[in-house]
Legacy VTK file of the C-alpha trace (Angstrom):
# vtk DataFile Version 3.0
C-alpha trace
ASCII
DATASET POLYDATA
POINTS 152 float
121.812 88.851 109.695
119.400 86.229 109.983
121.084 83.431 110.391
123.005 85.369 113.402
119.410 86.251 115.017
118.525 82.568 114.238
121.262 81.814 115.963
120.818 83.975 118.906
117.361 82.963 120.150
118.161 79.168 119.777
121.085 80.098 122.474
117.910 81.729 123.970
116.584 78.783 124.065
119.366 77.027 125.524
119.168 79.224 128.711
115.067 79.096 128.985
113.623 76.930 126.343
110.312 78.489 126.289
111.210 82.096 126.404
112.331 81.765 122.897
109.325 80.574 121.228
106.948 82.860 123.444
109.453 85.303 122.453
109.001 84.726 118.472
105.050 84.283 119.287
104.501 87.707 120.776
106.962 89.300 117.925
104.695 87.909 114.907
101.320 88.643 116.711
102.174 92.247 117.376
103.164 92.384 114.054
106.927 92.872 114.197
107.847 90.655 111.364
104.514 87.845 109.498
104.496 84.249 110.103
101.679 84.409 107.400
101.600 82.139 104.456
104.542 79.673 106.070
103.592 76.978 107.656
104.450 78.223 111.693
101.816 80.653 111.164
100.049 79.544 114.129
102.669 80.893 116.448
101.112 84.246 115.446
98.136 83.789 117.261
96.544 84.841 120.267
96.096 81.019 121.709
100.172 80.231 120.893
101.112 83.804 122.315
99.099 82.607 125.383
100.118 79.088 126.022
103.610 79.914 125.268
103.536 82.940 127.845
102.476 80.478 130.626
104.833 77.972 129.733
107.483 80.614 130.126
106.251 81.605 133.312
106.178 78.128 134.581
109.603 76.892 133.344
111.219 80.625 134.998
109.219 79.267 138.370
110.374 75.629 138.417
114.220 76.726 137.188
114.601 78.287 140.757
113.816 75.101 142.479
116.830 72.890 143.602
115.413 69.838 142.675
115.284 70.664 138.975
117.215 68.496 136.846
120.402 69.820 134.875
119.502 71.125 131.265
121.951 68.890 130.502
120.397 65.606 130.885
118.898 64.160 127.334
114.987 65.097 127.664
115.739 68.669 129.127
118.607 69.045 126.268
116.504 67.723 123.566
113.803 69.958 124.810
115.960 73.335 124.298
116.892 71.767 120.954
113.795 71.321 119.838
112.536 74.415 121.004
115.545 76.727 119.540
115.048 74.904 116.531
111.438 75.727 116.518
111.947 79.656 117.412
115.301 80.023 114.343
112.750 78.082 111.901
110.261 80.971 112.673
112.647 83.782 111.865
113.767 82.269 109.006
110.218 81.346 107.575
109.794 84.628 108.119
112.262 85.615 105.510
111.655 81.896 103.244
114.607 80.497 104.670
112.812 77.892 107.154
114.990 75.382 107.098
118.135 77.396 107.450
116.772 79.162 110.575
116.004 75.996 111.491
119.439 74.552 111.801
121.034 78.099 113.240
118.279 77.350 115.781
119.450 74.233 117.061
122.975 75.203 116.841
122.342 78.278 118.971
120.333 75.883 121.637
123.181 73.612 121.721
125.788 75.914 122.576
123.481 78.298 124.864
122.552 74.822 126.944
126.625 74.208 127.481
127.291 77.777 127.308
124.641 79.259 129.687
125.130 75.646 132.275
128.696 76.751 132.485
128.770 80.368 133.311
125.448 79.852 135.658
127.884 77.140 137.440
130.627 80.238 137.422
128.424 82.682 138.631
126.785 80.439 141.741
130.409 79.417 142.404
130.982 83.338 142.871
127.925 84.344 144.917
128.255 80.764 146.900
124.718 79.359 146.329
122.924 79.466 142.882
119.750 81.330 143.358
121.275 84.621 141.937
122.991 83.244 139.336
119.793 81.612 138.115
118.080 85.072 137.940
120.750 86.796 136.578
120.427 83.964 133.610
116.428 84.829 133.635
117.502 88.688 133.438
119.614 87.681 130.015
117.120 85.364 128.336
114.626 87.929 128.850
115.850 90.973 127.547
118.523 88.750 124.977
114.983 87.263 123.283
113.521 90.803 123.270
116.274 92.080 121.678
116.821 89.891 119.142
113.265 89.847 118.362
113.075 93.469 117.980
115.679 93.234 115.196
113.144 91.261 113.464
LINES 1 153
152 0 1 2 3 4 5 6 7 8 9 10 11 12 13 14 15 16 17 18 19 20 21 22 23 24 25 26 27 28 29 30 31 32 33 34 35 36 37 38 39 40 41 42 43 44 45 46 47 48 49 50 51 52 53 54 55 56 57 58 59 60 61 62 63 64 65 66 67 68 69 70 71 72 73 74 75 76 77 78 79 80 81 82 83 84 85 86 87 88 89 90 91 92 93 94 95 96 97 98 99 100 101 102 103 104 105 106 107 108 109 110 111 112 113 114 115 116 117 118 119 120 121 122 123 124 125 126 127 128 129 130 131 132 133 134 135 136 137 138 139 140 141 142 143 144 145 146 147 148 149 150 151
């Protein structure tokens, strides 16, 4: 089960790369699963809670301009990598499997970033411009990383 929720918020991540970690960060400082004694015990705090909160709110903001670049191109992909990685290496420390959740992290990111590009492109094709479909893809990275961090 781990490895699955691993899993899940690095495709998290691969929609909205900072919703996962912020996600993780409020789950561990209100105490829904402990961060403490690993080494990503910091993302229990009040400060990484905070900064990862705004960074959220910033990257939901800029993902509804046009100019934003693709989440495809190498430093936005590498950036949901890094960042599912980051969020599956939390649930797994969580459980002494670090490295593991690590690695379901990053796979998750990859194939939310190809998964999530492709049915956002669907979706805009549908409604004929792309402003719903990106807040329909907010709507599911949202309440997907609450989820999954409720499982915790």
């Amino acid at each position: 089960m781990i490895y699955l929720l691993a899993v899940l918020i690095g495709v998290i991540a691969g929609l909205r790369a900072m919703t996962a970690p912020a996600a993780v960060a409020w789950a561990a400082w209100l105490g829904w699963f402990s961060l403490a004694e690993t080494p990503l015990a910091f993302l229990g705090t009040p400060w990484a809670v905070g900064v990862l909160s705004l960074l959220a709110i910033g990257e939901l903001i800029n993902d509804q301009r046009p100019g934003t670049p693709s989440r495809k191109v190498p430093i936005q992909f590498a950036g949901r990598v890094l960042m599912g990685g980051l969020a599956g290496a939390a649930i797994g420390a969580a459980h002494g499997m670090l490295p593991h959740g690590a690695i379901a992290g990053v796979l998750g990111a990859v194939l939310g970033t190809y998964g999530g590009a492709a049915v956002r492109a669907s979706l805009a094709k549908g409604f004929g411009r792309d402003p719903p479909a990106a807040l329909i893809e907010d709507i599911v990275a949202i309440a997907g990383a609450a989820a999954i961090v409720s499982m915790l």
